[in-house]
LUMVEXTOR-144739 format. One line per field, with one value per atom (N, C-alpha, C): residue number from 1; chain; x, y, z. Coordinates in Angstrom, 1 decimal, decimal comma, always signed. Layout:
% residues N
num: (NUM; ...)
chaine: (A; ...)
X: (X; ...)
Y: (Y; ...)
Z: (Z; ...)
This chain:
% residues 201
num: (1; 1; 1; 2; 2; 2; 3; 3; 3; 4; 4; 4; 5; 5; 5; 6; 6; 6; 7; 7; 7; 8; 8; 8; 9; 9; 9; 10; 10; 10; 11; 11; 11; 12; 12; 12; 13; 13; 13; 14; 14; 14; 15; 15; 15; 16; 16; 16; 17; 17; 17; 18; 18; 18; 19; 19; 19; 20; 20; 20; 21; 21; 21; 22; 22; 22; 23; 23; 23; 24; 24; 24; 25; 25; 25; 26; 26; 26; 27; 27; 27; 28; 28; 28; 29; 29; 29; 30; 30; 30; 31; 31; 31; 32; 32; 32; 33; 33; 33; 34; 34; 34; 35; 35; 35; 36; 36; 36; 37; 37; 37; 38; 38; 38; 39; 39; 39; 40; 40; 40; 41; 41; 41; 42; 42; 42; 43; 43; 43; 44; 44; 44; 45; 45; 45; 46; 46; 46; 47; 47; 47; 48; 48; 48; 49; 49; 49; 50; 50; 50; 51; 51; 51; 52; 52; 52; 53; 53; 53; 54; 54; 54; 55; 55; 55; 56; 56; 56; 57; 57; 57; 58; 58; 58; 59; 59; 59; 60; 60; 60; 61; 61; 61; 62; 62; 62; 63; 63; 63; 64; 64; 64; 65; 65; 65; 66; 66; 66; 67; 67; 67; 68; 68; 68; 69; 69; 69; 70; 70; 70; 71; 71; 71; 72; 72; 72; 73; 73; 73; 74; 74; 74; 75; 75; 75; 76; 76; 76; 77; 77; 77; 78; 78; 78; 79; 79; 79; 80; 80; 80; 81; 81; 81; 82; 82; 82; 83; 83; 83; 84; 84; 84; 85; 85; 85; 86; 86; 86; 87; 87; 87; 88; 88; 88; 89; 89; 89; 90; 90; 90; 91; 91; 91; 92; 92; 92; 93; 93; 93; 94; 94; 94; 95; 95; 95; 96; 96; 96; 97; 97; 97; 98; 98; 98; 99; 99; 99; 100; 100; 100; 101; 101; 101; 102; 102; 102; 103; 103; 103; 104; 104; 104; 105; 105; 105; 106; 106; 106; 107; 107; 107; 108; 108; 108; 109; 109; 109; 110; 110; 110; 111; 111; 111; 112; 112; 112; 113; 113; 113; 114; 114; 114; 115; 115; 115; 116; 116; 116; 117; 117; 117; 118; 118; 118; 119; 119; 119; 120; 120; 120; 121; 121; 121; 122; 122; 122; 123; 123; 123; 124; 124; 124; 125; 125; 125; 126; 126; 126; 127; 127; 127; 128; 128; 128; 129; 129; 129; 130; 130; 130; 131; 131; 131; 132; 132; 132; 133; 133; 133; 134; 134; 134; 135; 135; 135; 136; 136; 136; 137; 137; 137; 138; 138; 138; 139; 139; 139; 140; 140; 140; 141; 141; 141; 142; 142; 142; 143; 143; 143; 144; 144; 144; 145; 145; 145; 146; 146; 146; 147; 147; 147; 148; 148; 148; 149; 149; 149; 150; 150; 150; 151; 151; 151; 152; 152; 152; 153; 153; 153; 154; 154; 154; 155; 155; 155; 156; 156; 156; 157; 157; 157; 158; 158; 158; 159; 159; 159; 160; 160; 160; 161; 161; 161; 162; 162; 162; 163; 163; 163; 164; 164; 164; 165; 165; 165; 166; 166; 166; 167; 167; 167; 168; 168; 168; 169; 169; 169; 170; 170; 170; 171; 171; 171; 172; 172; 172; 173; 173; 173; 174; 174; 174; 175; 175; 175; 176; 176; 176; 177; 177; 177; 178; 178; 178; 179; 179; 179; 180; 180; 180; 181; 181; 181; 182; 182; 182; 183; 183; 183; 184; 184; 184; 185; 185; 185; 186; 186; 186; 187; 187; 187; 188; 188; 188; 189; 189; 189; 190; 190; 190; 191; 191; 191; 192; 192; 192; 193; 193; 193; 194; 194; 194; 195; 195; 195; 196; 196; 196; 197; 197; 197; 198; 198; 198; 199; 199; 199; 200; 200; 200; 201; 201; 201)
chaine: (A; A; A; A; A; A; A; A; A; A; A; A; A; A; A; A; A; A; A; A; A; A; A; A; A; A; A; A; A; A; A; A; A; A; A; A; A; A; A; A; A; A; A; A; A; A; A; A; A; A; A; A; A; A; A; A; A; A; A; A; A; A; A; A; A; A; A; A; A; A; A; A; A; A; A; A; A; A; A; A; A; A; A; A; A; A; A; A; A; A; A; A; A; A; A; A; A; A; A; A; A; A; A; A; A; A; A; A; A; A; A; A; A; A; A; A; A; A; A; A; A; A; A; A; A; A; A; A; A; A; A; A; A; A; A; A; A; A; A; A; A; A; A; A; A; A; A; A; A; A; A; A; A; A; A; A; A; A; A; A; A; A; A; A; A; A; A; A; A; A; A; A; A; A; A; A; A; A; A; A; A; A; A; A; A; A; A; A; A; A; A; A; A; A; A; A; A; A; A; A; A; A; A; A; A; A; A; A; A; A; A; A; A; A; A; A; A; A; A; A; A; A; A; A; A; A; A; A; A; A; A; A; A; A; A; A; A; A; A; A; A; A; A; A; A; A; A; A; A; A; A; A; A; A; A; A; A; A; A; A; A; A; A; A; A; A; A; A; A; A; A; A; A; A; A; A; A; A; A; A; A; A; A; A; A; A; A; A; A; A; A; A; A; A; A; A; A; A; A; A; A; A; A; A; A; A; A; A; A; A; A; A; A; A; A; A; A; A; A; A; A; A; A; A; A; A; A; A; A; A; A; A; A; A; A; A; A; A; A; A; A; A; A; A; A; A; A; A; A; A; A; A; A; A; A; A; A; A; A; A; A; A; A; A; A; A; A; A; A; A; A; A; A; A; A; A; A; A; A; A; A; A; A; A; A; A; A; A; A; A; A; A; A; A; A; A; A; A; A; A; A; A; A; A; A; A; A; A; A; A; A; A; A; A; A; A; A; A; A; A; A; A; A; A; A; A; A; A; A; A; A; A; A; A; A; A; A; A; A; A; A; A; A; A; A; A; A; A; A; A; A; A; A; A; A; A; A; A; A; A; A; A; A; A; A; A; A; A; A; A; A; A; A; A; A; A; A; A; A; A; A; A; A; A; A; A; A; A; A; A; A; A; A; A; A; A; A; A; A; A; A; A; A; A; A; A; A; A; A; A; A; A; A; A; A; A; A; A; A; A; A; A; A; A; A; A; A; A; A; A; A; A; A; A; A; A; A; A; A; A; A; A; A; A; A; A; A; A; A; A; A; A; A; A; A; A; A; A; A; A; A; A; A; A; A; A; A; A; A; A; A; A; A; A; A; A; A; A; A; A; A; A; A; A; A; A; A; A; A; A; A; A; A; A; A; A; A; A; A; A; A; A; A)
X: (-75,0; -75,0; -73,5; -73,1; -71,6; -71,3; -70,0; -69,5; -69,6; -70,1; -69,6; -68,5; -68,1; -66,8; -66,9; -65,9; -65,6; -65,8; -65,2; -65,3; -66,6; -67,6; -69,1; -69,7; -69,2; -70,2; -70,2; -68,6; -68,5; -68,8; -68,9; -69,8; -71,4; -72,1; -73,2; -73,7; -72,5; -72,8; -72,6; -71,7; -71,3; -72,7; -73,4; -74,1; -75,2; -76,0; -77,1; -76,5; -75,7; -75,2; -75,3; -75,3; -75,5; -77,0; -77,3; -78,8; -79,5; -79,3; -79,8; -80,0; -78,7; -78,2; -79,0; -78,9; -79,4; -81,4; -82,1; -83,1; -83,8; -83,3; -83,8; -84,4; -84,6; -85,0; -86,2; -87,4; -88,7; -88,2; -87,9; -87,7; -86,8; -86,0; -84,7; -85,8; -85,6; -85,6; -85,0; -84,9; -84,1; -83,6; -84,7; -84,0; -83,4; -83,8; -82,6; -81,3; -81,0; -79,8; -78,9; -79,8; -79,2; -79,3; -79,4; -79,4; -78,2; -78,3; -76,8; -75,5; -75,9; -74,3; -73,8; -75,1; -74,8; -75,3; -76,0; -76,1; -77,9; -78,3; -79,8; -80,5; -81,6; -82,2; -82,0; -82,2; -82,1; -80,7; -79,9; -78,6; -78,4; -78,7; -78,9; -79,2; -79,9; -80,5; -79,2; -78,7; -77,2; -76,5; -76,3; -75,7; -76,0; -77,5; -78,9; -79,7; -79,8; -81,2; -82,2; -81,5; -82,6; -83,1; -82,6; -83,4; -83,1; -83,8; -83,4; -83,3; -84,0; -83,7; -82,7; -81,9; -80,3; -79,2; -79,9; -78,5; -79,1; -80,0; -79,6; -78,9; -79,4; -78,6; -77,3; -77,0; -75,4; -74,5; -75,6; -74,6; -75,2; -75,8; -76,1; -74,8; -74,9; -73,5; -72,1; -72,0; -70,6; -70,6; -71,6; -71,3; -71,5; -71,7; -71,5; -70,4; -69,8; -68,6; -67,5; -67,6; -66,3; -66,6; -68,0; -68,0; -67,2; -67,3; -66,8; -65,4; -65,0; -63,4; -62,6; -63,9; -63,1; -63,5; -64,8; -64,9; -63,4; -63,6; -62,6; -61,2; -60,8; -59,4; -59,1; -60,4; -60,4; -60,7; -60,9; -61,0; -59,7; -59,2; -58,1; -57,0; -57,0; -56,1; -56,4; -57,4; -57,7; -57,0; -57,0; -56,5; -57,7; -57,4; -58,7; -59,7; -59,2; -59,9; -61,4; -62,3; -63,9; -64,0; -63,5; -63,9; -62,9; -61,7; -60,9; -61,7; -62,1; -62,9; -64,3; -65,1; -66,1; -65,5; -64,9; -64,2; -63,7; -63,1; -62,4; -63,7; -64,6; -65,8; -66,5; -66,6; -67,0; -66,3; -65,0; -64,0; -64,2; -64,7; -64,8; -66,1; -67,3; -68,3; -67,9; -67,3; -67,8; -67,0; -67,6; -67,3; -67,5; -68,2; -68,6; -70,1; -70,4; -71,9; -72,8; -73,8; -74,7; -75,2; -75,3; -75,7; -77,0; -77,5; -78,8; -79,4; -78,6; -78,9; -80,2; -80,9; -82,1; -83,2; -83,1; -84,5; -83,7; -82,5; -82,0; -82,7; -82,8; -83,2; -85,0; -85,1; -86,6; -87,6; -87,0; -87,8; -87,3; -86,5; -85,6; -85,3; -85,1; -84,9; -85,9; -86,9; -88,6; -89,2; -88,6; -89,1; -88,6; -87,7; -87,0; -87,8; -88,5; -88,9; -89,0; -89,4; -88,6; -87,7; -87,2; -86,6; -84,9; -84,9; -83,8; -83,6; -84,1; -84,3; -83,4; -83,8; -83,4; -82,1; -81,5; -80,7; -79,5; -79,4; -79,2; -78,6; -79,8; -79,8; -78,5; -78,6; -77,0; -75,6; -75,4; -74,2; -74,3; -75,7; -75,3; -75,1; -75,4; -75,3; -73,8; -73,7; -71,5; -70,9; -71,4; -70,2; -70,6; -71,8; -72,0; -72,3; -73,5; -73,0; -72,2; -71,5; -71,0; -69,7; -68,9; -67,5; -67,7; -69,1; -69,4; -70,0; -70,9; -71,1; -69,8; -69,2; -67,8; -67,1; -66,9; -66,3; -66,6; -68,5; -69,2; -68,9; -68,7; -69,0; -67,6; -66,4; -65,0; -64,9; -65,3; -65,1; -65,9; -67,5; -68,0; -67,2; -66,6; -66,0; -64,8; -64,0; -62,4; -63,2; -64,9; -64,6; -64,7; -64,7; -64,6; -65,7; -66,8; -68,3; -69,6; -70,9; -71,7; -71,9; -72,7; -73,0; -74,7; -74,5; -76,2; -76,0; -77,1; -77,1; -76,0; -75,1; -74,3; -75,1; -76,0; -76,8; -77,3; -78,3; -79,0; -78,0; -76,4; -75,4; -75,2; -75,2; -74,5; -75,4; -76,7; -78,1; -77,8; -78,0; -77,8; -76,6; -75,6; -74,7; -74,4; -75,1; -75,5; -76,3; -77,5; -78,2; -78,1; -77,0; -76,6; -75,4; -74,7; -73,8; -75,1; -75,6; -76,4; -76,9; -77,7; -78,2; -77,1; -76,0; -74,5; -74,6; -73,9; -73,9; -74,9; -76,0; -76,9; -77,0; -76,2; -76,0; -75,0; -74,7; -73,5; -74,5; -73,6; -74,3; -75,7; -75,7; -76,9; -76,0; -77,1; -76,6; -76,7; -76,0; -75,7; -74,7; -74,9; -73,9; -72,6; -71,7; -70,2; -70,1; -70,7; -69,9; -70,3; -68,7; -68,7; -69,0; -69,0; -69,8; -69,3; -67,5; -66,6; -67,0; -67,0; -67,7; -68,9; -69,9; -70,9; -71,4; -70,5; -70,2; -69,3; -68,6; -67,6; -68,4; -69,4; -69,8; -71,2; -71,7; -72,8; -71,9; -71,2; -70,1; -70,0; -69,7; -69,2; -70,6; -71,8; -73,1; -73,3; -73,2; -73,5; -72,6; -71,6; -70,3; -70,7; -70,6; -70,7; -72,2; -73,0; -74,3; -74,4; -75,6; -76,0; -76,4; -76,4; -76,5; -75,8; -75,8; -74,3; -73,9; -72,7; -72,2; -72,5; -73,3; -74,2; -76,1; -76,1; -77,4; -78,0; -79,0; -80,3; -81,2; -81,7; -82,8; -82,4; -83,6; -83,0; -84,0; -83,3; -84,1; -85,8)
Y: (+44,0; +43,9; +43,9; +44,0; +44,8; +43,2; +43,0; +41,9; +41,5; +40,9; +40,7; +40,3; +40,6; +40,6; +39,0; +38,3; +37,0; +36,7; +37,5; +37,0; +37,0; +38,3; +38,7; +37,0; +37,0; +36,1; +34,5; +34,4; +33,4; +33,4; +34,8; +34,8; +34,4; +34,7; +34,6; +32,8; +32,4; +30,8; +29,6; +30,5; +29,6; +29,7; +30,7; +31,1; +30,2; +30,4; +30,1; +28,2; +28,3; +26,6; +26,0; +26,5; +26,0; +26,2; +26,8; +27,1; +26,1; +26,2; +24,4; +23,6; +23,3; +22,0; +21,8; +22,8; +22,9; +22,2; +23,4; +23,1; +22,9; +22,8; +22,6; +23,7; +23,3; +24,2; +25,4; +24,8; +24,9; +26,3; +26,0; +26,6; +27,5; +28,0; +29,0; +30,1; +31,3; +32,7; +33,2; +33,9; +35,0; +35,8; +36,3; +37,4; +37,1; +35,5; +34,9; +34,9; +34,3; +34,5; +35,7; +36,9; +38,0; +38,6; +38,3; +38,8; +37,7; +36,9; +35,5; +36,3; +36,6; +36,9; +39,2; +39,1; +40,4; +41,9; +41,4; +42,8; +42,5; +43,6; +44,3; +42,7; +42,6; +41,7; +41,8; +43,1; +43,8; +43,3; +43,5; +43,2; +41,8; +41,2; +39,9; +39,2; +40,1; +39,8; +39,8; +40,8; +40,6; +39,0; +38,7; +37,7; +36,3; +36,3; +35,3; +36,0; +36,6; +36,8; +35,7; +34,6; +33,5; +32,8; +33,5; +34,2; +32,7; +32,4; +31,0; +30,0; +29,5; +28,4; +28,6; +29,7; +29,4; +29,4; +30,1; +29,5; +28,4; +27,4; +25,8; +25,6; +26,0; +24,9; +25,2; +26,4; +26,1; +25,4; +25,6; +25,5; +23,7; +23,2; +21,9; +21,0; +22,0; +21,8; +21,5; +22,8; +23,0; +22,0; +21,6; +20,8; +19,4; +18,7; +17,4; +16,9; +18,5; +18,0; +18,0; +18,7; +18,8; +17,1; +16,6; +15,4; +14,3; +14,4; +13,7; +13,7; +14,5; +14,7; +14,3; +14,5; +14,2; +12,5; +12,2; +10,4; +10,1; +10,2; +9,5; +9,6; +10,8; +10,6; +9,7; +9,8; +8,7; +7,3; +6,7; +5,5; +5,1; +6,0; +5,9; +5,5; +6,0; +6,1; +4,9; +4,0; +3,4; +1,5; +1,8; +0,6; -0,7; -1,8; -2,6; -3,1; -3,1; -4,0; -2,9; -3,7; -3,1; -2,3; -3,0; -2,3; -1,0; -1,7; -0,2; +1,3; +0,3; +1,8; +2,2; +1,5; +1,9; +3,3; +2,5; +3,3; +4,6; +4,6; +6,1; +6,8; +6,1; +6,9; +7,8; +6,8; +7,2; +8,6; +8,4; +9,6; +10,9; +10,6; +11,7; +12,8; +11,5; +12,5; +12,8; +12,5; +12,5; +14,1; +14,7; +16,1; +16,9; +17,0; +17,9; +18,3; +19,4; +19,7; +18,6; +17,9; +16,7; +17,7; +16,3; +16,9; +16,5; +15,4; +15,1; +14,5; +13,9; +13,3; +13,1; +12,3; +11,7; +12,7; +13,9; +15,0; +15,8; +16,0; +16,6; +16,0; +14,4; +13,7; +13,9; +13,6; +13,9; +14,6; +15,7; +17,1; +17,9; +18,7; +19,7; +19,9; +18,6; +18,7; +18,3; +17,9; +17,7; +19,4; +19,7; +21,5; +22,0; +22,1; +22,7; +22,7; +21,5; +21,1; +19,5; +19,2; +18,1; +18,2; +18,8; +19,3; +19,4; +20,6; +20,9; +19,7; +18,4; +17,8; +16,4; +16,1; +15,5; +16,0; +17,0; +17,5; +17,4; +17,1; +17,3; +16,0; +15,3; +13,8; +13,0; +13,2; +12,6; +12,8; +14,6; +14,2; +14,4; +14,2; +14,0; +12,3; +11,3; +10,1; +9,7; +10,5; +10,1; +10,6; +12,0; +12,5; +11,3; +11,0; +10,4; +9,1; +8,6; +7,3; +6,1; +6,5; +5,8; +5,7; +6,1; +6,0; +4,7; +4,7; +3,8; +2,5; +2,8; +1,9; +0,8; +1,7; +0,8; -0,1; +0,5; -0,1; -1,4; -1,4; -2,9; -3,9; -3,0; -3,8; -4,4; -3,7; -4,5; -5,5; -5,5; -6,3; -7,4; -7,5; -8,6; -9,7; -8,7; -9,5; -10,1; -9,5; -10,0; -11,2; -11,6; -12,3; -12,2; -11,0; -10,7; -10,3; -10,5; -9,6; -10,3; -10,9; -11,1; -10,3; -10,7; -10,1; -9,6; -8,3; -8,0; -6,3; -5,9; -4,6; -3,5; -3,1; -2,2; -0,8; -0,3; +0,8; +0,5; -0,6; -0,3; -0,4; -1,3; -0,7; +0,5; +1,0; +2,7; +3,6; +3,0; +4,3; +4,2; +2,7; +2,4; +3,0; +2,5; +3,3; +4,5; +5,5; +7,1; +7,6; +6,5; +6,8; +6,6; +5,5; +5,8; +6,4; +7,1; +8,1; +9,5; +9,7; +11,0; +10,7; +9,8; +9,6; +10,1; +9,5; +9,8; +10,9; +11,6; +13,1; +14,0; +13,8; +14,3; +14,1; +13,3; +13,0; +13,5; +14,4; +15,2; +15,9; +15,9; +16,4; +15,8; +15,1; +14,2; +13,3; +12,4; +11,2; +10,4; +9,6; +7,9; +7,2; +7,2; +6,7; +7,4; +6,3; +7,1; +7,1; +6,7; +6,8; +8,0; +8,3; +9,3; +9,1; +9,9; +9,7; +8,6; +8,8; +8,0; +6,3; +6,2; +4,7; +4,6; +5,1; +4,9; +4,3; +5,4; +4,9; +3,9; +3,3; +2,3; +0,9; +1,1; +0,0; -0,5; +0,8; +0,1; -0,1; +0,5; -0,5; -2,0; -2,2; -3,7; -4,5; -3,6; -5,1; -4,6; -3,8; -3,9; -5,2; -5,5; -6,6; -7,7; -7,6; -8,3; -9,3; -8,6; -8,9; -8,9; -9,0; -8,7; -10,1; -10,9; -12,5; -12,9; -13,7; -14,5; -15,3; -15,7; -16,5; -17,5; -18,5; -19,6; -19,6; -18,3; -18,6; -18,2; -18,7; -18,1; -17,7; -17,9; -16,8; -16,1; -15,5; -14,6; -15,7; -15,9; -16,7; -16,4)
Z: (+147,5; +149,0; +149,4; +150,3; +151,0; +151,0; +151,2; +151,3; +153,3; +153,9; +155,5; +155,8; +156,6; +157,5; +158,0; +157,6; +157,7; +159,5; +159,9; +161,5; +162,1; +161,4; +161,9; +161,5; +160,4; +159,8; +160,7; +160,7; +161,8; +163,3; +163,6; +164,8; +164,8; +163,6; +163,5; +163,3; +162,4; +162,3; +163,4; +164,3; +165,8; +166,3; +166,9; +167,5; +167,3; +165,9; +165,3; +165,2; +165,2; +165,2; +166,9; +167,8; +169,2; +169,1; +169,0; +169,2; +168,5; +167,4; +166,9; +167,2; +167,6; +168,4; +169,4; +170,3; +171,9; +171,6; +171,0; +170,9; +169,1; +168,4; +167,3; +165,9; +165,0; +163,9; +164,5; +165,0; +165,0; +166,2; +167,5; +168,7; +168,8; +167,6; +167,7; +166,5; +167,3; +166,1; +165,6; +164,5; +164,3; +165,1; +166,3; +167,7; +168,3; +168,6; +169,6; +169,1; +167,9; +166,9; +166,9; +166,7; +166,7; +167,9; +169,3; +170,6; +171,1; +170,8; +171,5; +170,2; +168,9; +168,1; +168,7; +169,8; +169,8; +168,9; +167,8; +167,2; +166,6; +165,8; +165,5; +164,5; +165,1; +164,2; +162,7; +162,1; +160,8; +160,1; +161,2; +160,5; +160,4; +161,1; +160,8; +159,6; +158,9; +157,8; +156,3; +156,6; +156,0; +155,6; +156,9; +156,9; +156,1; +156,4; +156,3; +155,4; +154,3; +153,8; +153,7; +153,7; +153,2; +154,5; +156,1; +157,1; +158,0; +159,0; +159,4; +158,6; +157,8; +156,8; +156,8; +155,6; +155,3; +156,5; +157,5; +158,6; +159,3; +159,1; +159,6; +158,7; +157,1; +156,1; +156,3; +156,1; +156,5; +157,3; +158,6; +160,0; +160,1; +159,7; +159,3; +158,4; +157,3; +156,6; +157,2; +157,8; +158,3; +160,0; +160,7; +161,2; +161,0; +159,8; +159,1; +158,8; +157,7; +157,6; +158,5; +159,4; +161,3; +161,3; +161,4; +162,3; +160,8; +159,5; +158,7; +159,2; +159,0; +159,0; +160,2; +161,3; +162,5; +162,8; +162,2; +162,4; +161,3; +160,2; +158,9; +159,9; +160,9; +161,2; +162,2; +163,1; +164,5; +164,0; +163,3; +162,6; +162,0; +161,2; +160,3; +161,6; +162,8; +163,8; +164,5; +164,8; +165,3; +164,9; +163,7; +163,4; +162,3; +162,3; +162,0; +163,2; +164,6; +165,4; +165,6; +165,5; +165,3; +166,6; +168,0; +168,9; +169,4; +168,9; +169,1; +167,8; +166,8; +165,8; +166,5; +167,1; +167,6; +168,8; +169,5; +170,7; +170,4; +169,0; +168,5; +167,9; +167,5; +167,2; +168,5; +169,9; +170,5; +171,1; +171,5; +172,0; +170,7; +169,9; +168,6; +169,3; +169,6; +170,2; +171,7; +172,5; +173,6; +174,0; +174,9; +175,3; +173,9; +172,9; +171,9; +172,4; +171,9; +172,1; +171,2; +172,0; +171,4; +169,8; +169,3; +167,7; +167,6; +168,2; +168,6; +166,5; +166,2; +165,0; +164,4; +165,5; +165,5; +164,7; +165,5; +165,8; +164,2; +163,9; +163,0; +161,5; +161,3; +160,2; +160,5; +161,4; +161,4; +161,8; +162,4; +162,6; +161,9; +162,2; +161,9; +160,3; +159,6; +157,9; +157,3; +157,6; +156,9; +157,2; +158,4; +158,4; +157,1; +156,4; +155,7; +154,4; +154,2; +152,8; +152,2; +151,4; +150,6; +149,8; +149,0; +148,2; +149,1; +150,2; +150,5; +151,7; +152,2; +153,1; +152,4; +151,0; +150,2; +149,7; +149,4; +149,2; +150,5; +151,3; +152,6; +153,0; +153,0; +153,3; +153,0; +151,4; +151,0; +151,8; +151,5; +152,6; +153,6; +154,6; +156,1; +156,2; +155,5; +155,5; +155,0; +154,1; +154,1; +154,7; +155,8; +157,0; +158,0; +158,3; +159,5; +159,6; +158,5; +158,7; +158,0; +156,6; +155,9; +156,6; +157,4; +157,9; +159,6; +159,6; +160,7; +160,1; +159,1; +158,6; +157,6; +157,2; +156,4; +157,3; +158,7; +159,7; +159,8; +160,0; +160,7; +159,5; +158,1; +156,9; +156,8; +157,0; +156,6; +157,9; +159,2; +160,4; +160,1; +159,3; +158,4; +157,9; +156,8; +155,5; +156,4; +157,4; +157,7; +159,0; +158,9; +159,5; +161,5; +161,7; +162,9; +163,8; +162,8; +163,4; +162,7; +163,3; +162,3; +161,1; +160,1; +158,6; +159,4; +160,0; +160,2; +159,6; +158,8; +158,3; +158,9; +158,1; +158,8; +159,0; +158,0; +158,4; +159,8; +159,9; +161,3; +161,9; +162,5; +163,4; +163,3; +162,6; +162,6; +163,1; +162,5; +162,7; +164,7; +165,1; +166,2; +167,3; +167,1; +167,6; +167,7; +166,1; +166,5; +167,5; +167,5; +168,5; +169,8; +170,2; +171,3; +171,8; +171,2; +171,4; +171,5; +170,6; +170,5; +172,3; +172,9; +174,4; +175,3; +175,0; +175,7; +176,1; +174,7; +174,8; +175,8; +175,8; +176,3; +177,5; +178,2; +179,8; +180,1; +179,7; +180,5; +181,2; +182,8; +184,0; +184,8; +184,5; +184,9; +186,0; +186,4; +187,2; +186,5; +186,3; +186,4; +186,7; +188,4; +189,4; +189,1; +189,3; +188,8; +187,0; +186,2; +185,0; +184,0; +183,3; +182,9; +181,4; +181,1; +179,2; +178,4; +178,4; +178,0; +178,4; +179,6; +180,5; +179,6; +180,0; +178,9; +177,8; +177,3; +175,5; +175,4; +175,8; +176,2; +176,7; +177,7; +178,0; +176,9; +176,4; +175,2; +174,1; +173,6; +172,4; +173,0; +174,0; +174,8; +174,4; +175,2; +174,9; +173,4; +172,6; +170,9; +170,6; +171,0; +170,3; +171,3; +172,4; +173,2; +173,6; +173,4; +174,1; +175,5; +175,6; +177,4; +177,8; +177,4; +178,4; +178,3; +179,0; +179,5; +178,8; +178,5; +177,2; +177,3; +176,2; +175,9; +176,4; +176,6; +176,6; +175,7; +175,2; +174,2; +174,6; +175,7; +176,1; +177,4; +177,7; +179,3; +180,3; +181,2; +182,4; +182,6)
């Protein structure tokens, strides 16, 4: 088979990578793919022999590791304070196209198989959630944060960044994604009743 042209190919993996994103494994075709990168379904096949499967896995891939690299540097920059690392987590997603995490682990990669879903799993959990989870875990130990599961914080706070994201252009009053994400970090650390109560009125 001809070798492809590095640029075609990256046209093809942008493309098929929004389309993902936007609506998911199940809902994107091969024609849509090759009508949004511009050229013949056939040729498409070039790129992809192993047809839509192999361009989620890829483009699954390749956008795991962008979000590893870009959480690991906004943390590293952030400092120790938990809420300033939350906060750099949040500016990491905010104004990116939603990655929509949620539907990714549980639609989208059970479509795939068991086999390649399992395969998968591992490093989508060290790009995305082990760099949030280590966070809640060292702010634990130094003392600065209850000892409650750092997975379900992380699972959590993905999930409400993933909601975030997906309110761009919507209403809610004046606040912008950033506010958002900013004020659910505050009640995750903070809580939502008022200091010294135990229950809600």
């Amino acid at each position: 088979m001809p070798e492809v042209p590095s640029a075609a190919r990256e046209r093809v993996l942008d493309v098929a990578e929004a389309l993902f994103a936007e609506r998911g494994l199940a809902r994107v075709t091969m024609r849509e793919i090759a009508d949004a990168a511009g050229m013949r379904q056939a040729s498409l096949y070039h790129h992809a022999p192993g047809g839509k499967e192999q361009l989620y896995r890829e483009t699954f891939e390749r956008t795991i590791e962008r979000h590893r690299a870009g959480l690991e540097s906004a943390l590293a920059r952030a400092g120790d304070d938990l809420r300033a690392r939350l906060r750099a987590v949040a500016d990491w997603y905010v104004g990116r196209s939603p990655m929509n995490f949620l539907r990714m682990m549980t639609s989208d990669m059970p479509a795939l198989g068991e086999e390649v879903a399992r395969e998968l799993a591992g490093p989508a959990y060290a790009a995305l959630m082990r760099p949030i989870t280590d966070a809640f875990r060292a702010a634990a130990m130094r003392g600065g944060s209850r000892h409650v599961d750092p997975d379900l914080l992380a699972g959590s706070l993905l999930a409400i960044l993933d909601a975030v994201a997906f309110a761009e252009g919507r209403s809610y009053g004046d606040h912008d994604q950033r506010t958002m994400a900013y004020t659910m970090i505050d009640v995750l650390l903070d809580g939502l009743l008022p200091s010294g109560t135990a229950d809600p009125p």
